[in-house]
N, C-alpha and C positions, 0 to 999 in steps of 0.2 A: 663730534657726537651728534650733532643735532641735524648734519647734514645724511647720518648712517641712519637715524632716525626719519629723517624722510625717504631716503630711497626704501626704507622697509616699509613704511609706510605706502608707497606707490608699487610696489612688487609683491612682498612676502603678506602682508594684512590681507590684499583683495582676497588672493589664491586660499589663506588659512579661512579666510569667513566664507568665503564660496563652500570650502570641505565642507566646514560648521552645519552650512544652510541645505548641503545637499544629503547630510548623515544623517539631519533631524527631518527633514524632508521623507527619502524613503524608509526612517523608521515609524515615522505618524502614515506613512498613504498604504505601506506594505502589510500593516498588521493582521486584516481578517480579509485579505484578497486570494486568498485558496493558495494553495502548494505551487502551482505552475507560476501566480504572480508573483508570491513571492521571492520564488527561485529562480525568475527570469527579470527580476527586477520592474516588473510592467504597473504601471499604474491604474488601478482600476479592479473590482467587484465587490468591494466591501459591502456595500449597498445589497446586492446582488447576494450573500454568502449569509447575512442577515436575513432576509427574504426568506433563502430556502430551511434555516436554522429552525424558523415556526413554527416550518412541520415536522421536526420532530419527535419524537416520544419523550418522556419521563425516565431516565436510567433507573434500571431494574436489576439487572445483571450485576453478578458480585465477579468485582477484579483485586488485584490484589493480590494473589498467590504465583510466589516466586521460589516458593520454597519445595523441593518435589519428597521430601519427608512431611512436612505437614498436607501435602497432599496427597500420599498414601492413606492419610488418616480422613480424608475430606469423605462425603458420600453425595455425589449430585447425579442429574440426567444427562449433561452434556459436558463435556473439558471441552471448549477451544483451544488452538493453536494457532498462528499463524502471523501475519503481519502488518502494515498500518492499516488492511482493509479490517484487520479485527482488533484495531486500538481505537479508533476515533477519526479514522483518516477520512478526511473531508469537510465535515461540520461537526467533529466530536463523537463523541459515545455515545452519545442520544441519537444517532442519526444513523450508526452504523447496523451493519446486519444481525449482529449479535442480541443487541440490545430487542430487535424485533422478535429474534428470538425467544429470547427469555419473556417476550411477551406474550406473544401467541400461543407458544407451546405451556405453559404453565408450568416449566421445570425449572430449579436450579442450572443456570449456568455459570462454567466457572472459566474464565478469562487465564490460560496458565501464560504465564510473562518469564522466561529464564533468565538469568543474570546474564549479563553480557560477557560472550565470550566468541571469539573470533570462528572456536567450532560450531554455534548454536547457533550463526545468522537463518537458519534456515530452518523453515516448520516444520518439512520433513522431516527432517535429521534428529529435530526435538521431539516428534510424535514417537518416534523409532525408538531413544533410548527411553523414555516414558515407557512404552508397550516391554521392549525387550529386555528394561533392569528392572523390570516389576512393579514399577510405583503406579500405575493405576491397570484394574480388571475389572471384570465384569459385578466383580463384587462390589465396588466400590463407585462404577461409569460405564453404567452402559453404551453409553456413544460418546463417538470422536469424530469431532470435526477437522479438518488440517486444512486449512486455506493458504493459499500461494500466488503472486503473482508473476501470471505470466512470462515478464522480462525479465526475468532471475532464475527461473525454469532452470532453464539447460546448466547454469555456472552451478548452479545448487544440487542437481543431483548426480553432476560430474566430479562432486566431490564428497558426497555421501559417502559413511564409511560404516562397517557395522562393528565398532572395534573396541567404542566408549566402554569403559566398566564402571561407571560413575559420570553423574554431573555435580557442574560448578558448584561449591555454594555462596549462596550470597553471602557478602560482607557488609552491612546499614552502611556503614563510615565511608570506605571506600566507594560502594556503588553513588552514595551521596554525594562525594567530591566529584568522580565522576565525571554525573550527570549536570552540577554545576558549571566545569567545566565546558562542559559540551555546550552548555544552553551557552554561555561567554562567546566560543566560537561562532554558531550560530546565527547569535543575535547580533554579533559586533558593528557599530557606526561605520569601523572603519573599513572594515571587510566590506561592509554592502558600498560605501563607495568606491573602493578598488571594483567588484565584481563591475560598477554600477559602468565605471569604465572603460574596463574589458568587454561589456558587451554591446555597449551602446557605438563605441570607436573602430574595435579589432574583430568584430562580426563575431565573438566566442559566445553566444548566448546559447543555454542547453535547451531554451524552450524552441521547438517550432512550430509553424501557423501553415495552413490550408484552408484556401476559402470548399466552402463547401454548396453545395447545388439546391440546397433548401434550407431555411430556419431551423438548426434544431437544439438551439440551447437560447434560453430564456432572457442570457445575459446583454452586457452591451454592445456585444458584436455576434446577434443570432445565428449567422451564416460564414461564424470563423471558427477554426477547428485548432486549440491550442493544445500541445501533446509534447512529453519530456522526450528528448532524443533519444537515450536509451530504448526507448518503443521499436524504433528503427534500426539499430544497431545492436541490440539482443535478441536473442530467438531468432536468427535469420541463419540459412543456412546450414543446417545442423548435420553433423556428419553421420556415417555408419555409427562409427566409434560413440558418438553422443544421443544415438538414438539407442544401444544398446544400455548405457547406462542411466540413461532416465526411466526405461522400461522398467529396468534393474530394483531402481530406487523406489518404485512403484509398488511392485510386486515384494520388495522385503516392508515395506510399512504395510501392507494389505496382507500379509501371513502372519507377522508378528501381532495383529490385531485378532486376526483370527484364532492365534494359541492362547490368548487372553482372552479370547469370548466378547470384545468390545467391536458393536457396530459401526465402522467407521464410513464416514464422508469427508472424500476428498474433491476439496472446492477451487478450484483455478478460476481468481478472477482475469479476467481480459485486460490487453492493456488496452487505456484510453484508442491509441493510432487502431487498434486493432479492431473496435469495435464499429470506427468509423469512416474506415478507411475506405470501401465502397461509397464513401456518398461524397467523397473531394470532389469538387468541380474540374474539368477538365483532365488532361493528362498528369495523372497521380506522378509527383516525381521522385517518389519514396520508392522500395521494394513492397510487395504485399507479402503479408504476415500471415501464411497459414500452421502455425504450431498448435494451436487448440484441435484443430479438424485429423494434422499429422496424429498426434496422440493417439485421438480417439480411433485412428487407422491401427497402430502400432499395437494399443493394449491388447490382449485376448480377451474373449469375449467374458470371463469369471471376475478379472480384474478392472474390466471398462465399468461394471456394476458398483461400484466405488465411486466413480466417477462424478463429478456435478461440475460442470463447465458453463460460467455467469455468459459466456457468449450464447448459449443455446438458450438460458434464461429470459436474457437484454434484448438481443440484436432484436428479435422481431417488433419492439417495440420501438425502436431506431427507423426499421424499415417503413411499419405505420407511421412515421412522420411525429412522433411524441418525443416532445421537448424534454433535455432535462434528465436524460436517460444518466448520465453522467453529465458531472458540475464541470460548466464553461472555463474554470479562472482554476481546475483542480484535477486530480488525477484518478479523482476516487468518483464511484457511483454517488448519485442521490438517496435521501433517504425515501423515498417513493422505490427505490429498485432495491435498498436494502430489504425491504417489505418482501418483494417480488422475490430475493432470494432467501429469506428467512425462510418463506411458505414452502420453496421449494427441497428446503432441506429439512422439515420439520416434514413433508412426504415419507422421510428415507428414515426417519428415526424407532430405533423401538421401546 
Protein backbone atom coordinates (compact mmCIF):
# COMPACT_ATOMS: atom_id res chain seq x y z
CA UNK A 1 0.00 0.00 0.00
CA UNK A 2 2.41 2.54 0.92
CA UNK A 3 4.69 1.75 -1.93
CA UNK A 4 1.05 2.35 -4.41
CA UNK A 5 1.05 5.29 -2.24
CA UNK A 6 4.21 6.73 -3.36
CA UNK A 7 4.15 5.90 -7.00
CA UNK A 8 0.80 8.08 -7.02
CA UNK A 9 2.41 10.35 -5.08
CA UNK A 10 5.35 10.89 -7.85
CA UNK A 11 2.91 10.39 -10.99
CA UNK A 12 -0.96 10.98 -10.48
CA UNK A 13 -0.59 14.14 -7.53
CA UNK A 14 1.90 16.29 -9.81
CA UNK A 15 -0.46 16.00 -12.96
CA UNK A 16 -3.97 16.35 -10.56
CA UNK A 17 -2.42 19.67 -8.95
CA UNK A 18 -0.81 20.92 -12.10
CA UNK A 19 -4.99 20.62 -13.66
CA UNK A 20 -5.86 22.33 -10.04
CA UNK A 21 -3.27 25.28 -10.59
CA UNK A 22 -4.05 25.73 -14.27
CA UNK A 23 -8.15 25.67 -13.90
CA UNK A 24 -7.91 28.33 -11.07
CA UNK A 25 -5.34 30.07 -12.94
CA UNK A 26 -7.28 30.73 -16.36
CA UNK A 27 -10.47 31.21 -14.35
CA UNK A 28 -8.98 34.30 -12.09
CA UNK A 29 -6.66 35.87 -15.48
CA UNK A 30 -9.76 35.21 -18.11
CA UNK A 31 -12.50 36.89 -16.23
CA UNK A 32 -12.86 40.74 -17.81
CA UNK A 33 -10.34 40.05 -20.71
CA UNK A 34 -12.92 40.77 -23.50
CA UNK A 35 -14.64 37.84 -25.66
CA UNK A 36 -11.56 37.01 -28.10
CA UNK A 37 -9.39 36.51 -24.56
CA UNK A 38 -11.39 34.76 -23.18
CA UNK A 39 -12.35 32.34 -25.97
CA UNK A 40 -8.80 32.03 -27.10
CA UNK A 41 -7.53 31.38 -23.74
CA UNK A 42 -4.86 34.46 -23.89
CA UNK A 43 -3.79 36.14 -20.96
CA UNK A 44 -4.04 39.56 -20.74
CA UNK A 45 -6.65 43.04 -21.00
CA UNK A 46 -8.42 43.04 -17.87
CA UNK A 47 -6.65 46.16 -17.08
CA UNK A 48 -7.36 47.38 -20.41
CA UNK A 49 -11.36 46.42 -20.39
CA UNK A 50 -11.50 48.36 -17.10
CA UNK A 51 -9.89 51.47 -18.61
CA UNK A 52 -12.39 51.48 -21.56
CA UNK A 53 -15.54 50.55 -19.05
CA UNK A 54 -15.19 54.44 -17.50
CA UNK A 55 -16.42 55.75 -20.29
CA UNK A 56 -19.36 54.50 -20.40
CA UNK A 57 -22.78 55.76 -19.86
CA UNK A 58 -25.38 55.14 -16.95
CA UNK A 59 -28.07 52.27 -18.33
CA UNK A 60 -31.10 54.00 -19.38
CA UNK A 61 -32.65 51.60 -21.76
CA UNK A 62 -35.47 49.29 -20.43
CA UNK A 63 -34.67 45.46 -21.26
CA UNK A 64 -36.38 42.76 -20.13
CA UNK A 65 -39.11 41.98 -22.54
CA UNK A 66 -39.30 38.59 -23.80
CA UNK A 67 -42.69 38.24 -24.02
CA UNK A 68 -44.21 39.43 -27.56
CA UNK A 69 -47.96 39.63 -25.91
CA UNK A 70 -46.87 41.96 -23.38
CA UNK A 71 -45.30 43.66 -26.00
CA UNK A 72 -48.22 44.25 -28.06
CA UNK A 73 -49.43 45.97 -25.20
CA UNK A 74 -45.99 48.02 -24.69
CA UNK A 75 -45.98 51.79 -26.42
CA UNK A 76 -42.17 53.15 -26.93
CA UNK A 77 -40.05 55.04 -29.73
CA UNK A 78 -37.84 52.38 -30.66
CA UNK A 79 -37.99 48.14 -30.35
CA UNK A 80 -34.49 46.77 -30.87
CA UNK A 81 -33.58 43.57 -32.28
CA UNK A 82 -30.66 41.91 -32.80
CA UNK A 83 -27.53 40.32 -31.08
CA UNK A 84 -24.57 40.59 -28.67
CA UNK A 85 -23.80 44.11 -30.44
CA UNK A 86 -27.42 44.94 -28.84
CA UNK A 87 -26.99 42.91 -25.36
CA UNK A 88 -23.89 44.31 -23.77
CA UNK A 89 -21.33 42.87 -25.96
CA UNK A 90 -18.17 44.25 -25.13
CA UNK A 91 -18.11 46.26 -21.80
CA UNK A 92 -21.76 45.62 -20.99
CA UNK A 93 -25.01 47.57 -21.45
CA UNK A 94 -23.59 50.64 -20.55
CA UNK A 95 -21.34 50.83 -23.35
CA UNK A 96 -23.32 49.49 -25.95
CA UNK A 97 -25.10 51.24 -28.82
CA UNK A 98 -28.42 51.05 -27.51
CA UNK A 99 -28.00 52.44 -24.37
CA UNK A 100 -26.50 55.78 -26.28
CA UNK A 101 -29.59 55.54 -27.72
CA UNK A 102 -31.85 55.79 -25.37
CA UNK A 103 -29.71 58.62 -24.34
CA UNK A 104 -29.60 61.04 -26.93
CA UNK A 105 -32.56 60.42 -28.57
CA UNK A 106 -34.81 60.94 -25.40
CA UNK A 107 -37.22 57.99 -26.20
CA UNK A 108 -38.15 54.74 -24.70
CA UNK A 109 -36.14 52.05 -25.85
CA UNK A 110 -37.18 48.75 -25.65
CA UNK A 111 -34.43 45.71 -25.72
CA UNK A 112 -36.96 42.68 -27.40
CA UNK A 113 -34.97 39.34 -26.18
CA UNK A 114 -36.98 36.12 -27.56
CA UNK A 115 -36.73 32.83 -25.80
CA UNK A 116 -34.47 30.74 -27.07
CA UNK A 117 -35.32 28.67 -29.91
CA UNK A 118 -33.30 27.21 -32.60
CA UNK A 119 -35.76 29.20 -35.24
CA UNK A 120 -35.04 32.79 -33.56
CA UNK A 121 -31.09 32.73 -33.54
CA UNK A 122 -31.50 35.41 -36.06
CA UNK A 123 -32.76 39.20 -35.84
CA UNK A 124 -34.03 39.12 -38.92
CA UNK A 125 -36.19 36.23 -38.78
CA UNK A 126 -37.46 37.87 -35.30
CA UNK A 127 -38.10 41.35 -36.73
CA UNK A 128 -40.13 39.52 -39.59
CA UNK A 129 -42.43 37.51 -37.38
CA UNK A 130 -42.85 40.66 -34.96
CA UNK A 131 -43.90 42.90 -38.01
CA UNK A 132 -45.80 39.98 -39.98
CA UNK A 133 -47.95 38.35 -36.77
CA UNK A 134 -48.77 41.73 -35.60
CA UNK A 135 -47.33 42.18 -32.32
CA UNK A 136 -45.88 45.48 -32.92
CA UNK A 137 -47.22 48.74 -35.61
CA UNK A 138 -47.02 51.97 -35.90
CA UNK A 139 -49.48 52.31 -33.17
CA UNK A 140 -47.63 50.95 -30.71
CA UNK A 141 -43.41 51.71 -32.34
CA UNK A 142 -42.65 53.74 -34.55
CA UNK A 143 -39.25 52.45 -35.32
CA UNK A 144 -37.31 49.26 -35.63
CA UNK A 145 -34.05 48.81 -35.51
CA UNK A 146 -32.60 45.09 -36.51
CA UNK A 147 -28.95 44.87 -36.16
CA UNK A 148 -26.89 41.79 -37.42
CA UNK A 149 -23.61 40.79 -37.51
CA UNK A 150 -21.86 40.39 -40.46
CA UNK A 151 -20.31 36.79 -40.10
CA UNK A 152 -23.78 35.13 -39.68
CA UNK A 153 -25.25 37.13 -42.62
CA UNK A 154 -25.30 34.81 -45.32
CA UNK A 155 -26.26 31.35 -42.84
CA UNK A 156 -29.06 33.52 -41.50
CA UNK A 157 -30.88 34.74 -44.34
CA UNK A 158 -30.34 31.45 -46.30
CA UNK A 159 -32.68 30.23 -43.86
CA UNK A 160 -35.24 32.75 -43.34
CA UNK A 161 -38.62 31.52 -43.75
CA UNK A 162 -41.82 33.46 -43.84
CA UNK A 163 -43.93 30.52 -42.49
CA UNK A 164 -44.01 31.22 -38.47
CA UNK A 165 -47.72 31.54 -37.37
CA UNK A 166 -46.65 32.06 -33.73
CA UNK A 167 -43.75 32.52 -31.47
CA UNK A 168 -42.15 30.58 -28.64
CA UNK A 169 -43.35 31.43 -25.38
CA UNK A 170 -41.25 31.65 -22.64
CA UNK A 171 -41.33 29.27 -19.82
CA UNK A 172 -39.41 31.21 -16.29
CA UNK A 173 -38.54 27.58 -14.97
CA UNK A 174 -37.25 25.99 -17.92
CA UNK A 175 -35.63 29.07 -19.69
CA UNK A 176 -34.01 29.37 -15.99
CA UNK A 177 -32.49 25.86 -15.81
CA UNK A 178 -31.43 26.52 -19.18
CA UNK A 179 -29.48 29.29 -18.80
CA UNK A 180 -27.91 27.76 -15.74
CA UNK A 181 -27.01 25.26 -17.54
CA UNK A 182 -25.32 26.92 -20.15
CA UNK A 183 -23.38 29.46 -17.80
CA UNK A 184 -21.91 25.51 -16.13
CA UNK A 185 -20.88 24.79 -19.71
CA UNK A 186 -19.41 27.93 -20.30
CA UNK A 187 -17.65 28.66 -17.22
CA UNK A 188 -16.32 24.98 -16.51
CA UNK A 189 -12.40 24.62 -14.78
CA UNK A 190 -12.41 21.73 -16.59
CA UNK A 191 -13.46 22.75 -20.14
CA UNK A 192 -10.98 25.85 -20.03
CA UNK A 193 -8.17 23.41 -19.28
CA UNK A 194 -9.05 20.87 -22.03
CA UNK A 195 -9.52 24.02 -24.55
CA UNK A 196 -6.37 25.50 -22.69
CA UNK A 197 -4.65 22.28 -24.26
CA UNK A 198 -5.99 22.03 -27.41
CA UNK A 199 -4.94 25.28 -28.26
CA UNK A 200 -1.83 25.87 -26.73
CA UNK A 201 -0.30 22.09 -28.24
CA UNK A 202 -2.52 20.92 -31.41
CA UNK A 203 -2.47 24.69 -33.00
CA UNK A 204 -6.80 24.54 -32.74
CA UNK A 205 -7.11 28.15 -31.40
CA UNK A 206 -10.33 29.97 -32.86
CA UNK A 207 -8.71 33.43 -32.20
CA UNK A 208 -6.24 34.88 -34.97
CA UNK A 209 -3.52 37.54 -34.67
CA UNK A 210 -2.18 40.00 -37.59
CA UNK A 211 0.33 42.45 -36.82
CA UNK A 212 -0.77 45.50 -38.21
CA UNK A 213 1.28 48.68 -40.03
CA UNK A 214 0.21 51.21 -37.31
CA UNK A 215 -0.87 51.47 -33.48
CA UNK A 216 -4.33 51.28 -33.49
CA UNK A 217 -5.80 49.86 -30.25
CA UNK A 218 -4.95 51.11 -26.97
CA UNK A 219 -4.24 47.76 -25.55
CA UNK A 220 -1.04 45.68 -24.65
CA UNK A 221 -0.11 44.79 -27.98
CA UNK A 222 -1.10 48.36 -29.99
CA UNK A 223 -0.11 47.03 -33.36
CA UNK A 224 -1.74 43.47 -33.18
CA UNK A 225 -4.97 42.73 -34.71
CA UNK A 226 -6.84 39.96 -32.76
CA UNK A 227 -10.09 38.59 -34.67
CA UNK A 228 -12.55 35.30 -34.13
CA UNK A 229 -11.94 32.91 -37.19
CA UNK A 230 -15.29 32.81 -38.26
CA UNK A 231 -14.39 36.49 -39.59
CA UNK A 232 -12.58 34.58 -42.19
CA UNK A 233 -14.54 31.68 -42.92
CA UNK A 234 -18.04 33.27 -43.18
CA UNK A 235 -19.20 35.66 -45.51
CA UNK A 236 -16.64 34.72 -48.02
CA UNK A 237 -17.56 33.58 -51.22
CA UNK A 238 -21.18 33.82 -51.49
CA UNK A 239 -23.07 32.17 -54.31
CA UNK A 240 -25.81 33.34 -56.98
CA UNK A 241 -28.04 31.05 -54.99
CA UNK A 242 -27.02 32.97 -51.54
CA UNK A 243 -26.98 36.33 -52.86
CA UNK A 244 -30.55 35.79 -53.97
CA UNK A 245 -31.75 34.82 -50.75
CA UNK A 246 -30.14 37.33 -48.56
CA UNK A 247 -31.61 40.13 -51.05
CA UNK A 248 -34.79 38.02 -50.45
CA UNK A 249 -34.64 38.29 -46.62
CA UNK A 250 -34.13 41.82 -47.06
CA UNK A 251 -36.67 42.96 -49.00
CA UNK A 252 -39.46 40.65 -46.97
CA UNK A 253 -38.53 42.45 -43.42
CA UNK A 254 -38.42 46.09 -45.33
CA UNK A 255 -42.44 45.34 -46.79
CA UNK A 256 -43.56 43.82 -43.83
CA UNK A 257 -42.43 46.99 -41.97
CA UNK A 258 -43.81 49.03 -44.49
CA UNK A 259 -47.62 47.31 -44.01
CA UNK A 260 -47.27 48.13 -40.36
CA UNK A 261 -46.27 51.62 -40.93
CA UNK A 262 -43.07 51.04 -38.68
CA UNK A 263 -39.70 52.91 -39.63
CA UNK A 264 -37.15 50.59 -39.83
CA UNK A 265 -33.35 50.56 -39.56
CA UNK A 266 -31.35 47.88 -40.48
CA UNK A 267 -27.85 47.99 -38.79
CA UNK A 268 -24.95 45.45 -40.11
CA UNK A 269 -22.26 45.55 -37.71
CA UNK A 270 -18.88 44.70 -39.38
CA UNK A 271 -16.91 42.05 -38.42
CA UNK A 272 -13.73 42.88 -36.34
CA UNK A 273 -11.18 41.08 -39.54
CA UNK A 274 -13.47 43.19 -41.69
CA UNK A 275 -13.06 46.41 -40.54
CA UNK A 276 -9.27 46.13 -40.26
CA UNK A 277 -8.32 44.15 -42.63
CA UNK A 278 -6.58 46.94 -44.96
CA UNK A 279 -4.27 48.08 -42.34
CA UNK A 280 -2.45 44.20 -41.71
CA UNK A 281 1.14 44.71 -42.27
CA UNK A 282 2.57 43.06 -45.08
CA UNK A 283 1.00 40.37 -47.41
CA UNK A 284 -2.55 39.77 -45.68
CA UNK A 285 -2.77 35.94 -45.55
CA UNK A 286 -6.50 35.86 -45.02
CA UNK A 287 -9.05 36.25 -48.02
CA UNK A 288 -10.51 40.09 -48.10
CA UNK A 289 -14.05 40.36 -46.99
CA UNK A 290 -16.01 42.44 -49.10
CA UNK A 291 -19.90 41.45 -48.13
CA UNK A 292 -20.88 44.94 -46.61
CA UNK A 293 -19.88 46.89 -50.05
CA UNK A 294 -21.50 43.30 -52.11
CA UNK A 295 -24.80 44.24 -50.29
CA UNK A 296 -24.86 47.57 -50.78
CA UNK A 297 -24.24 46.63 -54.64
CA UNK A 298 -27.12 43.86 -54.58
CA UNK A 299 -30.06 45.97 -52.79
CA UNK A 300 -32.14 48.22 -54.98
CA UNK A 301 -31.90 51.47 -54.61
CA UNK A 302 -35.77 51.63 -52.23
CA UNK A 303 -34.48 48.94 -50.14
CA UNK A 304 -30.56 50.20 -49.68
CA UNK A 305 -32.65 53.20 -47.79
CA UNK A 306 -33.02 50.85 -44.77
CA UNK A 307 -29.83 50.25 -44.82
CA UNK A 308 -27.02 51.56 -42.07
CA UNK A 309 -23.61 49.71 -42.42
CA UNK A 310 -21.32 50.43 -38.90
CA UNK A 311 -18.31 49.92 -41.80
CA UNK A 312 -19.39 53.26 -43.50
CA UNK A 313 -19.86 54.56 -39.91
CA UNK A 314 -16.23 53.20 -38.23
CA UNK A 315 -13.82 52.63 -40.88
CA UNK A 316 -13.00 56.29 -41.66
CA UNK A 317 -12.10 56.56 -38.25
CA UNK A 318 -9.71 53.48 -38.52
CA UNK A 319 -8.26 54.98 -41.56
CA UNK A 320 -7.49 58.56 -39.53
CA UNK A 321 -5.39 56.41 -37.29
CA UNK A 322 -8.01 56.52 -34.09
CA UNK A 323 -7.29 54.03 -31.52
CA UNK A 324 -9.94 52.00 -30.24
CA UNK A 325 -12.32 52.02 -33.05
CA UNK A 326 -13.12 48.45 -31.69
CA UNK A 327 -11.77 46.79 -28.43
CA UNK A 328 -8.20 44.95 -28.73
CA UNK A 329 -8.94 41.79 -26.41
CA UNK A 330 -13.05 41.72 -27.98
CA UNK A 331 -15.13 41.42 -30.96
CA UNK A 332 -17.29 44.13 -30.33
CA UNK A 333 -16.86 48.05 -31.03
CA UNK A 334 -15.92 50.71 -28.22
CA UNK A 335 -18.37 52.64 -26.50
CA UNK A 336 -16.85 55.95 -28.18
CA UNK A 337 -18.23 54.14 -31.57
CA UNK A 338 -21.34 52.97 -29.93
CA UNK A 339 -21.89 56.78 -29.56
CA UNK A 340 -20.80 57.30 -33.28
CA UNK A 341 -23.52 54.68 -34.19
CA UNK A 342 -26.37 55.63 -31.99
CA UNK A 343 -26.09 59.37 -33.69
CA UNK A 344 -26.24 57.74 -36.85
CA UNK A 345 -29.33 55.98 -36.35
CA UNK A 346 -31.19 58.44 -34.24
CA UNK A 347 -30.46 60.49 -38.14
CA UNK A 348 -33.02 57.83 -39.55
CA UNK A 349 -35.57 57.93 -36.97
CA UNK A 350 -39.11 59.41 -36.98
Amino acid sequence: MRKFLTIISYTVLPVWLALVGLATYLWVTNDKSGDLMRLGLIDGGAEYTDSIFELALPEVYYTGQENDSLLRLDTCGVVVVGDSFSHGGGVGKTGDYVNYLAHESGRKVVVYTPPKDPTLDSPMQVAYDLLNLGVIDSTNCRNLVVQEVERYLVDRHCRFVTTHTSLPRPEAEDAGEAAEEEKRQDYSPLLRVKDYIFYRFLGANPIYTAPLNQPLFGGEAPSKLYFYNDDVNLGINVTDGQQRLIVSCFEDVIEAARRQGVNLVILIAADKYDMYQDFIAGENPYPAKTLNEDIAQWMPVEGKQCLLFSKDVLHPLVERGVKDVYLYNDTHWSPASSHLISQAIIERLR
